[in-house]
Each structure stands twice: as C-alpha cells, then as structure tokens.
C-alpha positions as CSV (number, residue, x, y, z in Angstrom):
1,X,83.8,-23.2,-117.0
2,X,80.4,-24.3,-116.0
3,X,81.4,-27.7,-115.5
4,X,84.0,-26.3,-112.8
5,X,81.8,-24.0,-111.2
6,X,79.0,-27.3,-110.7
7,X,81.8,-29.1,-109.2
8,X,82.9,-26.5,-106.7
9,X,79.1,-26.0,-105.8
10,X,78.9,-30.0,-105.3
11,X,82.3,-29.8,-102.8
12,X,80.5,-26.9,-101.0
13,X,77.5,-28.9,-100.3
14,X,79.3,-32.0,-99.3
15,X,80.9,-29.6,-96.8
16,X,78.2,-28.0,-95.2
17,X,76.4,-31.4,-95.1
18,X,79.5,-33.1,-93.5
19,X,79.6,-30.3,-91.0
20,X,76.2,-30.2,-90.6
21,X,76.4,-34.3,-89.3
22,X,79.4,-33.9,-87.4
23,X,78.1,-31.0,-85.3
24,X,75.2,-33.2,-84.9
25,X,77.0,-36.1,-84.0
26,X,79.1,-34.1,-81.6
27,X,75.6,-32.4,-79.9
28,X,74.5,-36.3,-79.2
29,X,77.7,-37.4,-77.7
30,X,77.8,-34.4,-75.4
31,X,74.2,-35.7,-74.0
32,X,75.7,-39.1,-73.9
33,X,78.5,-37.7,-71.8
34,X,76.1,-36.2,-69.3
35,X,75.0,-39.6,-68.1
36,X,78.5,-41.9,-69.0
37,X,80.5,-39.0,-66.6
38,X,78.9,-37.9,-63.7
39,X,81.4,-35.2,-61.5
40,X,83.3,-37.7,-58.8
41,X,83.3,-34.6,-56.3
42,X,80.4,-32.3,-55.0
43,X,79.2,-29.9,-56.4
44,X,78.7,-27.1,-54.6
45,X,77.2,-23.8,-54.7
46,X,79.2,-20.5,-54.8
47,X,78.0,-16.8,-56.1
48,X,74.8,-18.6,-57.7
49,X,76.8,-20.7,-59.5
50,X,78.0,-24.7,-58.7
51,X,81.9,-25.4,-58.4
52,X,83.0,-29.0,-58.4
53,X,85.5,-30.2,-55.5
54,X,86.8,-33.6,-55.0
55,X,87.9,-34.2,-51.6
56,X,90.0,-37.6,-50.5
57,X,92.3,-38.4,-47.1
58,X,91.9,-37.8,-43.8
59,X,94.4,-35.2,-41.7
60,X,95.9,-31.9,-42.3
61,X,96.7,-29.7,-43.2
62,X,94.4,-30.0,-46.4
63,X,95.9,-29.8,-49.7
64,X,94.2,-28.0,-52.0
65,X,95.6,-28.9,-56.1
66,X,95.1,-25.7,-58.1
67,X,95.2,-27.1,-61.9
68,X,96.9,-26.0,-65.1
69,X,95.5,-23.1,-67.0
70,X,92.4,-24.7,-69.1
71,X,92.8,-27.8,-67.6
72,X,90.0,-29.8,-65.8
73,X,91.0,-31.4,-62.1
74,X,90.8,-34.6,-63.7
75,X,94.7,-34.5,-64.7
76,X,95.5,-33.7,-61.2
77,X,93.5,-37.2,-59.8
78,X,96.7,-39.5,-60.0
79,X,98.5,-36.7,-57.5
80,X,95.4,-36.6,-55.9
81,X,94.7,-40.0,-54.7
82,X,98.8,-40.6,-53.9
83,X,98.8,-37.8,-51.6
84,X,95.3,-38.5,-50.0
85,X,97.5,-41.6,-48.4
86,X,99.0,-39.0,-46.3
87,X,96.2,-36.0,-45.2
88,X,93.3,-34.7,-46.6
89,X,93.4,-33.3,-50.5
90,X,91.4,-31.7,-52.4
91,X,91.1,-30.7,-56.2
92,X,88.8,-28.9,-57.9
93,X,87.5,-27.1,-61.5
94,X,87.8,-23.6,-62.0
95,X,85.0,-22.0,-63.2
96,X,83.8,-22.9,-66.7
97,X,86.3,-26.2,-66.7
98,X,85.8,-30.1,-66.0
99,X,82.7,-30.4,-64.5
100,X,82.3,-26.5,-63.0
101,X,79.7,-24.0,-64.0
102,X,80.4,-21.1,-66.2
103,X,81.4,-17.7,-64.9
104,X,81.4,-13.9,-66.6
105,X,84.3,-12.5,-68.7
106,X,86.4,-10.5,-66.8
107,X,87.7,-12.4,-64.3
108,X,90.6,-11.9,-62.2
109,X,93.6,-14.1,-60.4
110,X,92.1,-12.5,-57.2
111,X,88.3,-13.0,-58.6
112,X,89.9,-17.0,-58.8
113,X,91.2,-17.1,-55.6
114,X,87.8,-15.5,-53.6
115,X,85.7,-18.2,-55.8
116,X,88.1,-20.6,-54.2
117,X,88.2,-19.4,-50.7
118,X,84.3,-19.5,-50.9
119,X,84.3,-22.7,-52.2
120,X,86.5,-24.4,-49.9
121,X,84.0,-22.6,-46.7
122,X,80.6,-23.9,-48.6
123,X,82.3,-27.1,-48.1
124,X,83.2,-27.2,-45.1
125,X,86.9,-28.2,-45.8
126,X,88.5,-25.4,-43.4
127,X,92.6,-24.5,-43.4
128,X,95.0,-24.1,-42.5
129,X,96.7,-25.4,-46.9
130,X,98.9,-26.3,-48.3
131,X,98.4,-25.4,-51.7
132,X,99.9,-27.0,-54.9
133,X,100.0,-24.7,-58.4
134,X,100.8,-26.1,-61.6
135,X,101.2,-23.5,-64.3
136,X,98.5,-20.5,-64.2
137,X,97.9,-22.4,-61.0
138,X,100.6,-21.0,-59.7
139,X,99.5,-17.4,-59.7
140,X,96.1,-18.2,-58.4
141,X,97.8,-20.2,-55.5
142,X,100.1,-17.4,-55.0
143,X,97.1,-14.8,-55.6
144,X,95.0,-16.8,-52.3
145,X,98.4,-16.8,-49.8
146,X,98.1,-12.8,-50.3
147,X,94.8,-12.6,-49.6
148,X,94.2,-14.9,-46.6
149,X,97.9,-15.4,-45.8
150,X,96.9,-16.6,-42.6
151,X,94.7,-19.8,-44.2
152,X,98.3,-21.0,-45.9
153,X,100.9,-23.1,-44.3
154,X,102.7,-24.1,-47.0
155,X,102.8,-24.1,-51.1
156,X,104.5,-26.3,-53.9
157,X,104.7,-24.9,-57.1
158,X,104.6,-27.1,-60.1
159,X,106.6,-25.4,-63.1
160,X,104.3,-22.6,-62.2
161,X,104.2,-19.5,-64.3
162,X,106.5,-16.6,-63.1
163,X,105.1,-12.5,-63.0
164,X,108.6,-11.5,-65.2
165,X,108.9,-14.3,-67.5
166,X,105.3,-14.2,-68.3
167,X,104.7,-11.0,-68.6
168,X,108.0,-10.1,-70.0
169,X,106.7,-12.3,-72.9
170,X,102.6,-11.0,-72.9
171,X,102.5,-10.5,-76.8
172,X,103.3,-13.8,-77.4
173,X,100.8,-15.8,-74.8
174,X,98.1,-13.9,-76.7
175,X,98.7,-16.3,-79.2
176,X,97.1,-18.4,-76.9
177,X,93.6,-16.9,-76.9
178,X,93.4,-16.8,-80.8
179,X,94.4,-21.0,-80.3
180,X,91.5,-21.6,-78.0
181,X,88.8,-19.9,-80.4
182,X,90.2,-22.4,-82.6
183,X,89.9,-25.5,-80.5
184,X,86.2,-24.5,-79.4
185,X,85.2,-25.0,-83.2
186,X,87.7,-28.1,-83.3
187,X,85.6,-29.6,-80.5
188,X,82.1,-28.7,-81.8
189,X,83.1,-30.6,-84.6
190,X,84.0,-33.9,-82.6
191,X,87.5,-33.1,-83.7
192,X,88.9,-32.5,-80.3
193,X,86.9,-35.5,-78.5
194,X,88.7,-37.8,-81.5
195,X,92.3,-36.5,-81.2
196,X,92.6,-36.7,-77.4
197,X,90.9,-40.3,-77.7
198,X,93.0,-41.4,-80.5
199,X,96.1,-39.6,-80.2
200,X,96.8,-38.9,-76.4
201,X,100.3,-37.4,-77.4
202,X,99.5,-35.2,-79.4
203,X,96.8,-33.8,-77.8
204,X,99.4,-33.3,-75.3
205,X,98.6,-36.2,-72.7
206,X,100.5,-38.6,-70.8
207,X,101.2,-41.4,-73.1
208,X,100.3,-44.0,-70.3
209,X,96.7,-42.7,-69.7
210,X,94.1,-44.9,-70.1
211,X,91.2,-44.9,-72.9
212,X,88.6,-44.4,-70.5
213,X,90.3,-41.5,-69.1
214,X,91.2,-40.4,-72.2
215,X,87.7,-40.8,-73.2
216,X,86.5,-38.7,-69.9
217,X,88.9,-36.4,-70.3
218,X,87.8,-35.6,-74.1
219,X,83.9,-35.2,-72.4
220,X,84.9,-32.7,-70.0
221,X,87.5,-30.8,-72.6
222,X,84.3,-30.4,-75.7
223,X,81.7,-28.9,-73.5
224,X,80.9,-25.3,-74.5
225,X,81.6,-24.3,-71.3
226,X,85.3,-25.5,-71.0
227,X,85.9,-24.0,-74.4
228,X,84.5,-20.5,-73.0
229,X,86.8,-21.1,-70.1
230,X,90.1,-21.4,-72.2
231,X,90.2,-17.4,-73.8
232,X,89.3,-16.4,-69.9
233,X,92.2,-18.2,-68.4
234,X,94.0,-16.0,-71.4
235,X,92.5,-13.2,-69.9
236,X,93.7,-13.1,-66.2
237,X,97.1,-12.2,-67.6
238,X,95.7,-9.1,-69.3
239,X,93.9,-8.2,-66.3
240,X,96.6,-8.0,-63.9
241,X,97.9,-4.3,-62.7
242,X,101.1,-2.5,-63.3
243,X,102.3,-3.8,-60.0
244,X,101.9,-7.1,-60.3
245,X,104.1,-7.7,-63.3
246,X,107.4,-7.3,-62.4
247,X,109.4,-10.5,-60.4
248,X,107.9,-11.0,-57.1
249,X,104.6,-9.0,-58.0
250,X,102.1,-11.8,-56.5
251,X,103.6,-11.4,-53.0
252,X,106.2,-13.0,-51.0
253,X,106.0,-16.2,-49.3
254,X,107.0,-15.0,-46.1
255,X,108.9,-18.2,-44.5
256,X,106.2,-20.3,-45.7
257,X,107.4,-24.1,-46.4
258,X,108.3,-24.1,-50.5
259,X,109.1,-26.6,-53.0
260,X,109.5,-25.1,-56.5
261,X,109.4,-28.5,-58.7
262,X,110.6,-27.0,-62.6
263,X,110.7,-29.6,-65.7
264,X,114.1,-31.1,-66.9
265,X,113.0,-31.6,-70.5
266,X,112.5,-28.4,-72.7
267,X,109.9,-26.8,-74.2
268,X,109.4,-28.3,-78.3
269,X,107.5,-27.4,-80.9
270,X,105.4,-24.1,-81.2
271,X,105.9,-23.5,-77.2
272,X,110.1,-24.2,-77.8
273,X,110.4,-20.3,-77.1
274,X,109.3,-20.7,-74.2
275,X,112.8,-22.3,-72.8
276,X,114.5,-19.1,-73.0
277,X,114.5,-17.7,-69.0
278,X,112.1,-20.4,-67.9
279,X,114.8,-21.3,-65.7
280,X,115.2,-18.2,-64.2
281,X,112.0,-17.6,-63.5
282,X,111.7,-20.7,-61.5
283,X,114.8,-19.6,-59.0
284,X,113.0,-16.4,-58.5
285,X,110.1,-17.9,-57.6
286,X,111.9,-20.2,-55.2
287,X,113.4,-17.2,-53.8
288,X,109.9,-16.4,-52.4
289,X,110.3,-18.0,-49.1
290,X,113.5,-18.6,-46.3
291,X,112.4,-21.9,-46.8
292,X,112.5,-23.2,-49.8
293,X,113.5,-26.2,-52.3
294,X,114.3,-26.5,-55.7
295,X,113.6,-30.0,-57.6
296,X,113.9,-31.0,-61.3
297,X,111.6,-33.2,-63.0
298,X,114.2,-35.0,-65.3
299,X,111.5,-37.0,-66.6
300,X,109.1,-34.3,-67.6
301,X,108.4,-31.7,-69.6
302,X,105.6,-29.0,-68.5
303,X,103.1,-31.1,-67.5
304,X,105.1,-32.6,-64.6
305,X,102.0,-33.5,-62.6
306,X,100.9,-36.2,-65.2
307,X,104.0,-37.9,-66.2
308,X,105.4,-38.0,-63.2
309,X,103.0,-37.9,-59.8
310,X,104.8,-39.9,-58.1
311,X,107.3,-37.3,-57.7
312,X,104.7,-34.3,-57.4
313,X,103.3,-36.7,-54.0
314,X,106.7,-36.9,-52.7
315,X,107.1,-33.6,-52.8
316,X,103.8,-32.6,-51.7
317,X,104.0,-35.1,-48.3
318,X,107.2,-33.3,-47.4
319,X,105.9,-29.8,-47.5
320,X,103.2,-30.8,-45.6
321,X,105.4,-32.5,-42.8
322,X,107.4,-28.8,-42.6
323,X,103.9,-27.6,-42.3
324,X,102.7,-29.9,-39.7
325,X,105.9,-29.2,-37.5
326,X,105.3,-24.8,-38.1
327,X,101.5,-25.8,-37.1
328,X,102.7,-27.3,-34.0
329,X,105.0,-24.7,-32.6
330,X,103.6,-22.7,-30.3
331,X,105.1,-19.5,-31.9
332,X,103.3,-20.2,-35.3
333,X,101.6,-16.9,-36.5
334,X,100.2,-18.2,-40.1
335,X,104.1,-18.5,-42.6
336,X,105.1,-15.3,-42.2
337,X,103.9,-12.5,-43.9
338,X,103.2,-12.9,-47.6
C-alpha cells in the first residue's frame, strides 16, 4: 500500500505544480494582452467607472449594437463596419465585458440600459437610435425604448431573447451561471485563451474568424473582469419583477420600425432544448410594433450576427431608412408609445 499511497502523493504534486505554472503562465499573457490589444473605441467615463464605445459612419439616426449576453463588442465589429457605410454606428461593452470596467452585483436590465443612456450622452453621440439587440441584448434594447421612448426610432432584434420563453424556462438558464463559474477557472488556467485560439468552433465562433481575432477575442474573454461579468448577465433574469415576465412584459414598440431576424438552424447540443417555442417567441416579439418584419437566417444558428452580417447590415440599413422617412414627417412624435 505504501507504494500506492507515494504514487498518488507524486500525481498530487505534479498537479499543483502544473497548475501552479499554468496560472502563472496565464497571469503573464494577460499583461502581454494589455499592450498587444488596446480598446479600438473610447473609453469613457460613466458612474466612476470607464465604458468602452466604438463609434464609425457618419449620418443618422445612430445605431447603437447592443451585444449578446457575455459577449464583448468585438463579435459585433463585422456588422459594425458594414452598416457604418450607411449612418453612424456605434457598439459598445457592457460593464465588466471586452474592454469595459467592472460594475457591482446586482444589476438590472434597466440599471443596463441608464449605464447606456449615460454613456451614449458622455459621448456626445445624441439620438434619435436605432437600436440592434442580439440575445440578452434584446431585453436591454427593449428595456432603453421604455425608458427614453422618445430617444428610439427604430429597433432590430437579433434572435433576441423573449420575457415568456425565457422566463417560462428560468430553472434551466440557471444552468448557465453554475457554467460561467466554471469557465472563469477554465480561463485562469489558460484553458479558455487555448480553446477559442485553437478550436474556434467549439468555443462557439464563426468558423471563418481569423487567428488574430481569435486571438483578441480569447484576451478580452480571460480577463477577471469578463468572467465576473458572465454570472451577472445570469443575474438580470433573476432580477426582473413579476410584471415583466409574462409575453410583452418589456413594453410595446408602439409603431416603431421593427425587424425581428430569428435563426433557421436549431439549437444542438446541451442548448438543443432550447428549440422548443423559440419560434414562438420570436412572432410575439415581432408582434410588438404595427410595423414590423420577420426574417430567417437560413444560414445561422444563434449567433446570426457572426455568421452572417451581411444579412444583419441589410437589415439594419432598411430599418433605418423607415426611420429616416418617420424622422422626416412633420407629424413624428418619437415611434409611438412603447
């Protein structure tokens, strides 16, 4: 027995000591990211804090690109700079994510969408927007048009999560949270940084993104901050009141412009589940608005924006020429009421 018990001591020690370099390693390579991937934006300050905004065109109304949940404006650039050929765009980082300070726990979609509003002012990028949610980015998209509904002219929503679909299915996103303690060790341990550089698609990227944005990408996604950002983003759903759960909780669009874009290829793996009423969900939340439009992605799965933002800018460009012709009319009041 003693000879087993040595041996099991030895593999313990290798362990630590392995873990020991590689959290090492991954501590070096986050100071080496500092310098190799400087934020492409401004970054500017709001509550005490700095936000980072990337702004590109010329025209209006602005476009403002509300990102995925835990996901860094970076994967909205491609959209970004195709729609910047049009009018004036901007993305940004949500607190905590891509190049963006950290924030508290506790935050809500409208704590989101008043960081947003006040970023947008400190940068003197004024409305009327159109604003384009993908996902959670929905809600914080929807979340701002209640709040200033008079700032919003328009709003494209990119297979953007749904009040009764979501919350109809709350036990099962909180799956989500105990995934993203997870990935923060993956990542102190270079893990993370080495999957998304070395396998794209697994990590869940576009399979045509390049190695150095693969390799920018995996910066911004290992920072301690981004991983405190993920369980937060988890969070907002728990956060949300009674009222807002239920279909059209997050306010009506009033006759606001709308395009609700919704994937054409289903959920797989441990999100397949997810398929079951996604559909639904998305014609109720094109129901939001008199004026609205339904298109499918065939091409894409959920993350439409990166495997195909060609169609996202299409899209985009024509709510903003419905918007341009509302902003025009001498009868314009701000969309409607939201």
């Amino acid at each position: 027995m003693g000879w087993i018990i040595k041996g099991v001591g030895v593999v313990l020690l290798l362990a630590v000591a392995l873990t020991v370099v590689a959290l090492a390693m991954e501590s070096l390579a986050q100071r080496r990211d500092a310098a190799l991937y400087p934020p492409p934006g401004r970054m500017i300050a709001v509550d005490g804090r700095k936000m980072h905004l990337r702004c590109l065109g010329q025209g209006g109304p602005t476009v403002v690109l509300e990102a995925g949940g835990g996901n860094p404006a970076l994967l909205a650039f491609p959209v970004q700079e195709r729609v910047a050929r049009v009018t004036r765009v901007c993305s940004y980082d949500r607190a905590g994510l891509g190049w963006s300070d950290p924030a508290p726990d506790g935050r809500t979609f409208e704590d989101r969408a008043r960081e947003l509003h006040a970023l947008l002012a400190a940068a003197g990028e004024p409305g009327p927007y159109v604003l384009a949610g993908e996902s959670f980015g929905g809600l914080v998209a929807r979340t701002f048009t209640r709040l200033y509904p008079n700032e919003v002219a328009g709003l494209v929503l990119v297979d953007a999560a749904e009040e009764q679909f979501f919350f109809g299915k709350l036990a099962k996103f909180q799956a989500e949270r105990g995934r993203a303690k997870a990935y923060a060790l993956a990542a102190r341990l270079g893990l993370t940084r080495w999957l998304i550089v070395h396998q794209p698609v697994q990590a869940g990227l576009p399979p045509g993104m390049s190695l150095e944005d693969r390799r920018r990408f995996a910066a911004l996604f290992s920072r301690p901050a981004h991983m405190a950002a993920l369980p937060q983003e988890v969070d907002a759903y728990e956060l949300a009141p009674p009222e807002q759960r239920v279909a059209g909780g997050f306010g009506g669009l009033g006759d606001r412009p709308l395009a609700v874009i919704a994937h054409g290829r289903p959920f797989v793996g441990p999100q397949a589940w997810m398929e079951d009423g996604w559909s639904a969900g998305q014609a109720r939340l094109a129901g939001l608005s008199t004026d609205s439009e339904m298109v499918v992605a065939t091409q894409s799965g959920h993350a439409i924006a990166q495997t195909e933002p060609d169609l996202v800018a299409d899209v985009i460009g024509r709510i903003v020429g419905k918007a341009r012709v509302s902003l025009s009319s001498p009868v314009h009041g701000g969309g409607g009421p939201a």
